[in-house]
C-alpha positions in Angstrom: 0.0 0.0 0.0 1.5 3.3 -0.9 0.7 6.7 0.9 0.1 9.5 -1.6 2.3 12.6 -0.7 0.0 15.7 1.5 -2.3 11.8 2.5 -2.4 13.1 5.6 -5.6 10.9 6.9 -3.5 7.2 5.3 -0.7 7.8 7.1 -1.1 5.4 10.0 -1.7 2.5 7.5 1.5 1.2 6.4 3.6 -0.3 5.3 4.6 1.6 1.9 6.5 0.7 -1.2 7.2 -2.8 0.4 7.0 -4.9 -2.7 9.7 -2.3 -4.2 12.4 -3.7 -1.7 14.1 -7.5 -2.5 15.4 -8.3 0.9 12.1 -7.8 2.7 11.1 -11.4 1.0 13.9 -13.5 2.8 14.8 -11.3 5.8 13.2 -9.2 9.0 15.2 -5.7 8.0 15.5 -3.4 10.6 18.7 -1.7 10.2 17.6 1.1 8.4 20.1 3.4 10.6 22.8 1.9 9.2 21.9 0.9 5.1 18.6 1.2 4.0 17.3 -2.0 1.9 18.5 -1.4 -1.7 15.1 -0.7 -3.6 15.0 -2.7 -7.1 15.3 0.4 -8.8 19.3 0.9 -7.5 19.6 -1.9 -9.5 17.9 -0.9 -12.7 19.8 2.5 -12.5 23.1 0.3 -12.1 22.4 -1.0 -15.4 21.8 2.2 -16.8 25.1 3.6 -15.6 26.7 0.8 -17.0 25.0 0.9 -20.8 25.5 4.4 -20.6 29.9 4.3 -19.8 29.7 0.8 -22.3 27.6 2.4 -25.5 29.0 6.5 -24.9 32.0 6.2 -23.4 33.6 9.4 -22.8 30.3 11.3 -24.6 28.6 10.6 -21.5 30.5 12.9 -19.6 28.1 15.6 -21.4 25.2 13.8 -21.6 24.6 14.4 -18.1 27.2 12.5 -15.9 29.1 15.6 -15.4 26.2 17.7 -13.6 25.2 14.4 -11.3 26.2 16.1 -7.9 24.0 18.8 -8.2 21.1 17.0 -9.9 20.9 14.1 -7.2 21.5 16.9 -5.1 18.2 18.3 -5.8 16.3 15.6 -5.3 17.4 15.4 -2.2 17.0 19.2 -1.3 13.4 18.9 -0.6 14.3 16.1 1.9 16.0 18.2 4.0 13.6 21.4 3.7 16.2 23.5 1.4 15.7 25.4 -2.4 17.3 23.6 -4.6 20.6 24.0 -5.8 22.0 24.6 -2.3 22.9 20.6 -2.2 25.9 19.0 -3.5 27.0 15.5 -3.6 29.9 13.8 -2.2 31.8 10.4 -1.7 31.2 10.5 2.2 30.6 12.6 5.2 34.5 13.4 5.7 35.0 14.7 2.4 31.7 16.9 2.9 32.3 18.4 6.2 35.7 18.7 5.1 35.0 20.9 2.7 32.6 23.0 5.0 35.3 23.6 7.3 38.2 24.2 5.0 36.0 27.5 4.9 36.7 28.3 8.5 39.8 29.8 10.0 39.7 30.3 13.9 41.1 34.0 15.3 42.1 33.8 18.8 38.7 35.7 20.4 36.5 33.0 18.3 38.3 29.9 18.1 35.8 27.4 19.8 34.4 24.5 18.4 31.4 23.1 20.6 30.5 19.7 20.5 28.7 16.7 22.4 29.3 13.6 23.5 27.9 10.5 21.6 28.2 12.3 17.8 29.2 10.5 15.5 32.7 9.6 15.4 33.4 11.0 11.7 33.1 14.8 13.0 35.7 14.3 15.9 38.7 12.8 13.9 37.8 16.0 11.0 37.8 18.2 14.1 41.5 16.9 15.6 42.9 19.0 12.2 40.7 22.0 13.1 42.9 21.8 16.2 45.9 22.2 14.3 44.4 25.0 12.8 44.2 26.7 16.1 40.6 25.9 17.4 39.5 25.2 20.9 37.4 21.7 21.2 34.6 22.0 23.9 32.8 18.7 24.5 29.2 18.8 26.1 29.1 15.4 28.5 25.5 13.8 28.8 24.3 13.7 31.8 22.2 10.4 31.5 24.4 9.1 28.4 21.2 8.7 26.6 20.7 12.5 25.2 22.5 16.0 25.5 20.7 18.5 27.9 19.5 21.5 25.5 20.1 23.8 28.2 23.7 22.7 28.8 24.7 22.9 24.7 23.2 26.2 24.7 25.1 27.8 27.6 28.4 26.4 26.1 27.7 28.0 23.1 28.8 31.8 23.1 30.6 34.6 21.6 33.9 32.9 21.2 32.4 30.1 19.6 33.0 29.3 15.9 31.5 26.5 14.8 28.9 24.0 16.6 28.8 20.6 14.5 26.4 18.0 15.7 24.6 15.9 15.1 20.6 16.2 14.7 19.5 12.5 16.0 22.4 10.7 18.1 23.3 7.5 16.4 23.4 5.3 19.3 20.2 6.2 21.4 18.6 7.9 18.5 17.8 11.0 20.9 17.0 14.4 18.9 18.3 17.8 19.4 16.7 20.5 19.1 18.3 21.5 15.6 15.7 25.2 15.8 16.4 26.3 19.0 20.4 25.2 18.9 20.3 27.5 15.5 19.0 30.2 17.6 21.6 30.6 19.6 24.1 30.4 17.3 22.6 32.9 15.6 22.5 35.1 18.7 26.6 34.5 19.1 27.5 34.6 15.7 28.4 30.6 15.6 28.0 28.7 12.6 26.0 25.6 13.2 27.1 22.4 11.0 24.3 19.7 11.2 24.9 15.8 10.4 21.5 14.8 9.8 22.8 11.6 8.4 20.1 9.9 11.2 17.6 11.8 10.7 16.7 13.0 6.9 14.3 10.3 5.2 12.9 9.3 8.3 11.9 13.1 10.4 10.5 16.0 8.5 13.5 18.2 8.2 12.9 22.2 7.7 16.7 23.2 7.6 15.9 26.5 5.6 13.3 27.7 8.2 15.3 26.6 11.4 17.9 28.9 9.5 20.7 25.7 9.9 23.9 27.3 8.3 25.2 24.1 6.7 24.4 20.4 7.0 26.0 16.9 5.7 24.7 13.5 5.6 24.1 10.9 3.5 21.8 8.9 1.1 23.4 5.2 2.5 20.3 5.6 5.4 17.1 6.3 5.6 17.0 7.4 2.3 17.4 3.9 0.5 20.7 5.3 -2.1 23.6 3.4 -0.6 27.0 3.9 -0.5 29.1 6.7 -2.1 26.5 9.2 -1.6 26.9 11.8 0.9 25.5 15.7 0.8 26.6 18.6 2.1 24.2 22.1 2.3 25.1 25.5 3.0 22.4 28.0 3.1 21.8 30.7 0.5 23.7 33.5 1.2 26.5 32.1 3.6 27.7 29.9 0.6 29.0 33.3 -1.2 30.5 34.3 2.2 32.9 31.0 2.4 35.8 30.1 -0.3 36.6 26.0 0.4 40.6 24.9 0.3 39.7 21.3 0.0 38.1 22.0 -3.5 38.3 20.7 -6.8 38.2 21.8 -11.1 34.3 20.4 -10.9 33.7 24.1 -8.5 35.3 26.3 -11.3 32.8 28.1 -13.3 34.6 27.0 -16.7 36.3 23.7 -15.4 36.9 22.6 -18.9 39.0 25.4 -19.6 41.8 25.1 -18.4 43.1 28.3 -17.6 45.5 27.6 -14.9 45.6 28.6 -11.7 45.7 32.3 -11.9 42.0 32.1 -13.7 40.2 30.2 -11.1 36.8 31.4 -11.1 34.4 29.4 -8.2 30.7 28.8 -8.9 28.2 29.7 -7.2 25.7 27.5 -5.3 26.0 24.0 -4.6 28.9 23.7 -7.3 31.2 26.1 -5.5 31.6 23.2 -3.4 32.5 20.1 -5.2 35.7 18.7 -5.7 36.8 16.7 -8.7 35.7 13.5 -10.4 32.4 12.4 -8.7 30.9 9.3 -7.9 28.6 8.3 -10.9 28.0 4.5 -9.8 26.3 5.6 -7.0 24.6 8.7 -7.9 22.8 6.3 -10.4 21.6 4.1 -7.7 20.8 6.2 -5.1 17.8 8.0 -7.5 15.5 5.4 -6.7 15.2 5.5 -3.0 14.8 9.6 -3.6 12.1 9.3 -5.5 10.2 7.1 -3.5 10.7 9.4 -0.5 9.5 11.8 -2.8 6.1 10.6 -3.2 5.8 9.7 0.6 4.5 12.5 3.0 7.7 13.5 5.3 4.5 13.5 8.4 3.1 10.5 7.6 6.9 8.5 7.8 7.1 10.1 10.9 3.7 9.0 12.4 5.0 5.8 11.2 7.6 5.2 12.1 6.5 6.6 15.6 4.0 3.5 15.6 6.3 0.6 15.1 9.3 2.5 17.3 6.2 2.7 20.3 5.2 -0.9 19.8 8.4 -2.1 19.7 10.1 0.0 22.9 6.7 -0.8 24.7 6.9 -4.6 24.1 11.0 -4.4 25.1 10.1 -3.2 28.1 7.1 -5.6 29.0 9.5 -8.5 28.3 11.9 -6.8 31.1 14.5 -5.4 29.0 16.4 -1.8 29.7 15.9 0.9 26.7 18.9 3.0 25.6 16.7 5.4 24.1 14.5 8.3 25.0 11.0 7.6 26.7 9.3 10.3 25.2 8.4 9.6 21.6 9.0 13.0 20.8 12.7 12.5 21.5 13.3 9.6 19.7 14.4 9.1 16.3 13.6 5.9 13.9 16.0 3.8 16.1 15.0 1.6 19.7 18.2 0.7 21.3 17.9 -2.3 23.8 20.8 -2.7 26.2 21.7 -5.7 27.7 25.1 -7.8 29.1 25.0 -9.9 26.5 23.9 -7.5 23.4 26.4 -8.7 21.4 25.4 -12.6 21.5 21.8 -11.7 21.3 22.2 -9.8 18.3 24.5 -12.4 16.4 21.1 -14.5 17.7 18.9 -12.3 15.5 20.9 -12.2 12.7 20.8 -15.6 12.8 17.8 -15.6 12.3 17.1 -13.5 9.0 16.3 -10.5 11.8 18.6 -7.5 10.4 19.9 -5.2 13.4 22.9 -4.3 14.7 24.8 -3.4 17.9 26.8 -0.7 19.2 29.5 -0.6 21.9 28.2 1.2 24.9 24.8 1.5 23.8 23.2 -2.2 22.8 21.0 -3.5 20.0 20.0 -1.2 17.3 16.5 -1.4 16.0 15.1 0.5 13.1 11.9 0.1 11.2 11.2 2.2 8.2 8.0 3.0 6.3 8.5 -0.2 4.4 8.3 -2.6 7.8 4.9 -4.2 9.1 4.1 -4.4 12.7 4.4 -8.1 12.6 7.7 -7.7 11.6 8.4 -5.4 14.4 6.2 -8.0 17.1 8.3 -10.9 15.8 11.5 -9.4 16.4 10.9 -8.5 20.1 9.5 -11.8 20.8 12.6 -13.7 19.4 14.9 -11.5 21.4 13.4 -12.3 24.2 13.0 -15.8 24.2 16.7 -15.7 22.8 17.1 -13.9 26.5 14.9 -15.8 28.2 12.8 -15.4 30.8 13.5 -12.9 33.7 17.0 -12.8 32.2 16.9 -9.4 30.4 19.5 -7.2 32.3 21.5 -3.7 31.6 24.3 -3.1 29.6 26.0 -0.8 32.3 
């Protein structure tokens, strides 16, 4: 069954698209935090990319190939709540947040980089060469190592601050931040806020524009069914003529087939100032498919969905005894339910045993992650295998 996009009255029905999604035949997949299932038309756009390179060869270098990045790009602009042309593609999160902060330089009054604790790794080895570079790292602890307090992030946040790059849904508990009001104060300081929204966009409704986020990265590899090889990085309207990237590439100049040499750089504008060199054409081809489906799916109604099988699932957990690693409140919760427990690791080798796709995480415990494609059977089955792989009474914390 497939929800129209602006449905709002089908969107509790569920689940969407399923028949477009091979491994949901032989498998329970619930790892959507980590790779999305590959939707059969990655695979037909695979073939295409290779027809294309064996028939045109080089020719197909201007028979579209070339403008890819900004093209997938857009499709994935109104994803994130952003105009189009403000979203270029890149091989992986490094490389796009790498190119964002090749931007920055950090003078002595402004030379702090705030941060929290359980982001994504990716951000804090970038951020070890921002050092070098002179800036001062500030980490935010959690105080329940589940979420961030907002009130904490935002009174670390002030006029010496630079940049604030975090991320919007917390990979291992799945808690949210509050990406508007965290904008706010940067805002108010004159901080630049860098969002990964690499858990969050395909699965939340994102408004980036209206929360005024300065720039964001993530990727399609998620929630938004693309893949591998296909990251994104945004920078608002406006602040994207204000920065000039050193980790750039002849694919930003205005005339790259030119030639001119370096004296005759000219830098685009918009999302092509900030690409780098040869891009990624494999998987811009397959990651088009899981785009458009989101594209045809009401951002809401995922939500409300994915709040429903999230609920069930962290409600039947905790019936059967187990610990949750993840927000209480709904309304702080992302796609994922995290389930901690001494023996995570051998209880999740257990499910994957068992054609149940989840993973586990180090300090956290079992990641599970229903998308708009999963049934609530699917979501009931897995939750009752776990625990009778835990058996009875024996469900315990991970801490």
């Amino acid at each position: 069954m497939e929800t129209p996009k602006n449905n709002q009255h089908a969107s509790i029905a569920g689940p969407w698209f399923r028949e477009e999604f091979p491994i949901l035949e032989s498998s329970t997949y619930l790892i959507s935090n980590s790779l999305g299932a590959m939707p059969k038309g990655a695979e037909r756009g695979l073939q295409q990319y290779a027809k294309e390179w064996r028939t045109r060869g080089v020719r197909a270098w201007h028979e579209g190939w070339w403008e890819q990045p900004v093209e997938i790009g857009d499709l994935v602009a109104p994803l994130l709540g952003v105009p189009t042309g403000t979203v270029s593609m890149h091989h992986n999160v490094s490389i796009a947040a790498g190119v964002f902060l090749s931007c920055l330089d950090y003078p002595s009054d402004r030379n702090r980089i705030v941060y929290t604790e359980h982001n994504f790794h990716t951000m804090r080895y970038l951020l070890e060469g921002e050092r070098r570079k002179g800036a001062d790292i500030v980490v935010v602890p959690s105080r329940d190592g589940i979420g961030i307090e907002l009130e904490d992030l935002l009174a670390a946040i002030d006029e010496r601050t630079r940049l604030v790059p975090i991320s919007h849904v917390l990979f291992r508990s799945a808690f949210i931040q509050d990406a508007e009001r965290i904008a706010a104060r940067c805002r108010e300081v004159g901080a630049l806020l860098l969002l990964d929204v690499y858990q969050s966009a395909g699965v939340l409704p994102l408004e980036l524009e209206r929360w005024q986020v300065d720039a964001a990265v993530g990727g399609c590899l998620k929630w938004l069914c693309g893949g591998p090889g296909n990251a994104f990085l945004y920078v608002r309207r406006g602040l994207d003529q204000q920065l000039e990237p050193a980790l750039t590439g002849w694919q930003s100049d205005v005339e790259p087939f030119a030639f001119r040499g370096e004296e005759h750089i000219r830098v685009e504008h918009g999302a092509y100032r900030f690409l780098t060199g040869t891009p990624n054409v494999a998987a811009h081809y397959a990651a088009r498919a899981g785009l458009e489906i989101l594209a045809n799916l009401d951002m809401s109604a995922v939500r409300e969905r994915s709040l429903q099988l999230t609920e069930l699932m962290h409600n039947l957990a905790s019936e059967r005894g187990f610990e949750i690693a993840s927000p209480n409140q709904s309304d702080q919760r992302g796609g994922t339910v995290t389930i901690a427990h001494e023996r995570a690791l051998e209880l999740t080798q257990g499910l994957l045993e068992r054609e149940i796709i989840c993973d586990y995480r180090p300090g956290a415990g079992i990641r599970l992650s229903p998308h708009f494609y999963n049934t609530v059977d699917e979501c009931r089955f897995a939750i009752t295998t776990l625990g009778d792989l835990a058996g009875p009474l024996r469900s315990g914390s991970a801490h």
